[in-house]
C-alpha positions in Angstrom: 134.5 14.9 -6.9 135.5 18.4 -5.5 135.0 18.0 -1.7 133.1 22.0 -2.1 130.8 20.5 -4.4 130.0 17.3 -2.6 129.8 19.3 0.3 126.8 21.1 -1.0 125.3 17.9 -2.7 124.8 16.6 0.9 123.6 19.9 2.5 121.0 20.1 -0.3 120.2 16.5 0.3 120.0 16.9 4.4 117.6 20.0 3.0 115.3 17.8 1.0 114.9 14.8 3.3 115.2 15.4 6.8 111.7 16.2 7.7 110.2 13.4 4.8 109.9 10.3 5.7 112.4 9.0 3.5 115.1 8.9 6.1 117.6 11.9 5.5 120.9 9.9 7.7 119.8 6.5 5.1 120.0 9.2 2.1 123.2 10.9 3.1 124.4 7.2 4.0 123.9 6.3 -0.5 124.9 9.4 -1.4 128.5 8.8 0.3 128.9 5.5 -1.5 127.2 6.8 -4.4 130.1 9.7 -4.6 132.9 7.1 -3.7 133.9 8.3 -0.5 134.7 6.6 3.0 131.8 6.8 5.1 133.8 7.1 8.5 135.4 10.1 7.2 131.9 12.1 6.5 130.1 10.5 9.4 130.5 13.6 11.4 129.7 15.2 8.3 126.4 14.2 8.3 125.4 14.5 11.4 126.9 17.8 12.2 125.1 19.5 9.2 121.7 18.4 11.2 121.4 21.8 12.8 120.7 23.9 10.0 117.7 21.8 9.4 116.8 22.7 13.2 117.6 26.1 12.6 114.9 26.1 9.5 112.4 24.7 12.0 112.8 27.9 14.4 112.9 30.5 11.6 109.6 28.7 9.9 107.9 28.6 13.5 109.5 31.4 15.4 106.3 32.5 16.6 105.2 29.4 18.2 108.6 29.0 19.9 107.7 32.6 21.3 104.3 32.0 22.2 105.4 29.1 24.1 108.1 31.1 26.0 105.6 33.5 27.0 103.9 31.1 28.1 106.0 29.4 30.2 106.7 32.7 32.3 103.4 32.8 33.0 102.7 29.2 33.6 100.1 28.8 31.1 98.7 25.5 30.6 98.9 25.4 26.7 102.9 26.2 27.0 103.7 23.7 29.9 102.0 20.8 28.3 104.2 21.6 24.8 107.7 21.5 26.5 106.4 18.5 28.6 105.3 16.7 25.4 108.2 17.1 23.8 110.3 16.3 26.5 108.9 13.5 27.5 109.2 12.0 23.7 112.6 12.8 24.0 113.7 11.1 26.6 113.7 7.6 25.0 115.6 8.6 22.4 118.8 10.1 25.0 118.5 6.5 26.7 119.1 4.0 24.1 121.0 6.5 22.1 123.6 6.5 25.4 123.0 2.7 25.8 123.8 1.7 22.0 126.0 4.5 20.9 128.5 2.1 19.6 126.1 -0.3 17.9 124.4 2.6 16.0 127.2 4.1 14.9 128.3 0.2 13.1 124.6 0.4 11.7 125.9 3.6 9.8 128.4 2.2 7.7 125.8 -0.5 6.3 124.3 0.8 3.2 122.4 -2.7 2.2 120.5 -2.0 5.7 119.6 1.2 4.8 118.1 -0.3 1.5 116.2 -2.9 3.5 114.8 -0.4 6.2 114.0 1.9 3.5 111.9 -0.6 1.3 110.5 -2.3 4.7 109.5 1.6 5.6 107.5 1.9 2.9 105.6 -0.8 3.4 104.7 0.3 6.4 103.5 3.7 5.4 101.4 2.5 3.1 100.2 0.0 5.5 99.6 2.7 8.1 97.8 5.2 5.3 95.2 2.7 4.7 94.3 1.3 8.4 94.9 4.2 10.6 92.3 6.4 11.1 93.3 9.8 12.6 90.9 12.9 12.6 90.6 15.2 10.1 91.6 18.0 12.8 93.8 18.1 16.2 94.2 20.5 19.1 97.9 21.4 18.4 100.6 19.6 20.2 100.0 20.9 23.6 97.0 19.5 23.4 98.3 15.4 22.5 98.4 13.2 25.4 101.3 12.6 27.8 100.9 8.7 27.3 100.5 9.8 23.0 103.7 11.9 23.7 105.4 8.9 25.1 104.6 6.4 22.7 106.0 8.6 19.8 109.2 9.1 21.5 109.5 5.5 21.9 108.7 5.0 18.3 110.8 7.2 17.4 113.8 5.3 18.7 113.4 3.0 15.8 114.7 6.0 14.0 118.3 4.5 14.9 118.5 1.9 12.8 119.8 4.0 9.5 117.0 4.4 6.8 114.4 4.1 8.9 113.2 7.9 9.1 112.9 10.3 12.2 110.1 12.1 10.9 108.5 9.1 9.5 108.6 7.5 12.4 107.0 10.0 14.6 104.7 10.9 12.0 103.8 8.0 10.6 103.4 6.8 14.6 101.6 9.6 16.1 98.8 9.0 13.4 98.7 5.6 14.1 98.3 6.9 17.9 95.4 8.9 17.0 96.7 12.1 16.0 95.7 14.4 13.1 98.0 14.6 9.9 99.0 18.3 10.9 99.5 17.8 14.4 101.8 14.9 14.0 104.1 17.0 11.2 104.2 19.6 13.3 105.1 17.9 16.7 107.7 15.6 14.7 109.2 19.2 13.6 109.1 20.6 17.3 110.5 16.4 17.9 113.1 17.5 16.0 114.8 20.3 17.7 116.0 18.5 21.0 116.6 14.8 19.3 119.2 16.5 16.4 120.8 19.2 18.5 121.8 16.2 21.3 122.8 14.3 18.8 125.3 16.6 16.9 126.6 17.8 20.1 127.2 14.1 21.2 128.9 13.5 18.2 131.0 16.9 18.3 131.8 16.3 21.8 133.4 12.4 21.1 135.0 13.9 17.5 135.4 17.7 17.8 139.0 17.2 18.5 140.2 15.5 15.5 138.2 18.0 13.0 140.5 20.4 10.9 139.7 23.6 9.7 138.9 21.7 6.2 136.3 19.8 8.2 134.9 22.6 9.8 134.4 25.0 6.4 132.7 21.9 4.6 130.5 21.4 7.6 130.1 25.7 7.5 128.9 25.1 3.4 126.9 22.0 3.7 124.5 23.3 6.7 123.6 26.7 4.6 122.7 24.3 2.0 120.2 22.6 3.8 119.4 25.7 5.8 117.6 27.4 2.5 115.9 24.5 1.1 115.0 22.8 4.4 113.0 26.3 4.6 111.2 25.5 1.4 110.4 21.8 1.6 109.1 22.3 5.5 106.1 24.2 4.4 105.6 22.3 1.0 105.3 19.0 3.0 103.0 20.1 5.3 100.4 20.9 2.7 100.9 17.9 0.8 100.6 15.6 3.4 97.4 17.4 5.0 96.1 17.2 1.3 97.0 14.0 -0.3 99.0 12.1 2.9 101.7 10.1 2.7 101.9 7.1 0.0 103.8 9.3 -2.2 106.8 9.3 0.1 106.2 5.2 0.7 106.6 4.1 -3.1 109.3 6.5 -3.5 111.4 4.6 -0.5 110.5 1.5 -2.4 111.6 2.5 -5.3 114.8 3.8 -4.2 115.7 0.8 -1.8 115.3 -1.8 -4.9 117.6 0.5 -6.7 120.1 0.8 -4.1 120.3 -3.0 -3.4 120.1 -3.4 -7.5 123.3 -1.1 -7.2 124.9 -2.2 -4.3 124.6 -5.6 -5.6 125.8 -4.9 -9.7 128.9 -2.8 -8.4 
């Protein structure tokens, strides 16, 4: 396949999954063997289109970004305990990701894991759906808990084993935690910004050298890809999981993780 086209496949596909909780590195991770490529030689790939998703995130909630700013000049309570939040569910992530950088990125190239994680995932979801009980309303991130903020970033570190989910994770966690549907979209989206900007600039920094000026222009394509339709599916996935929650996304990781080990095993 045209390297333009796949290129644009994956952007689409970064779009489309990495706010779900479907796992968008486990996706992009089939989608590479799918295609017949190496998966060493788009690893960067993947990861590096990451920030147009972030950059979706900002343009979709610019005015809570600025709220929070203003805040933060003048100390306001609301604005200090968002940053803190976030930062604090951060932090976890930076640690292990420094501590198991290589042993993560040997998870990457495993596409019957991804399979597993994805179809275990689901089972959780669905598991999580039916026993947890969070409230119908929430006071906004600034308003979770600084031991609620901690446990999701520590949940979220399971988001390193590939085809787990990021968002799923926090999500799926936060809920299980206490916290509203809304509340825990939203703060996984806010999550998001700091945990995929440090890690595409940890992965620049070790392999910006050796990318060409090919590299660079596929990277260019694939991240206004996801750009526009991470835009779209942000704001559709909030109101379907505040209306109808989450099993959707849980048999559909099912699904596709018997498939993939189906495939993976018939090829």
């Amino acid at each position: 396949m045209n390297e333009t086209l796949a290129a644009i496949l994956l952007g689409i596909l970064e779009g489309l999954t990495e706010f779900l909780p479907v796992s968008s590195t486990g996706h992009l991770i089939l989608a590479t063997e799918l295609l017949g490529f190496d998966q060493r030689e788009w690893e960067v790939f993947n990861i590096a289109i990451q920030p147009a998703a972030i950059l979706a995130i900002v343009v979709l909630y610019w005015r809570t970004f600025l709220e929070v700013a203003k805040g933060l000049f003048g100390l306001e309570k609301g604005a200090l305990n968002f940053v803190r939040n976030l930062l604090v569910a951060f932090f976890p992530a930076v640690l292990l990701g420094l501590a198991l950088g290589d042993v993560i990125e040997t998870m990457l190239g495993n596409a019957v894991l991804v399979c597993w994680t994805l179809i275990i995932g689901g089972v959780a979801i669905l598991a999580i759906e039916r026993w947890a009980n969070p409230p119908a309303t929430g006071p906004g991130v600034e308003g979770v808990s600084l031991r609620t903020s901690v446990l999701i970033g520590l949940v979220q570190c399971l988001a390193m084993i590939p085809g787990v989910s990021r968002s799923g994770a926090t999500i799926l966690g936060a809920m299980a935690f206490g916290v509203d549907r809304k509340t825990a979209a939203e703060f996984s989206f806010f999550l998001a910004v700091p945990t995929l900007s440090g890690a595409t600039v940890y992965q620049l920094a070790k392999n910006g050298a050796a990318l060409t000026s090919n590299d660079l222009q596929l990277i260019g394509i694939g991240s206004l890809a996801g750009f526009v339709v991470a835009l779209v599916v942000v704001k559709l996935f909030v109101e379907i999981v505040t209306r109808i929650g989450f099993s959707p996304f849980a048999w559909y990781r099912i699904v596709v993780g018997i498939a993939g080990l189906a495939w993976l095993g018939l090829r």
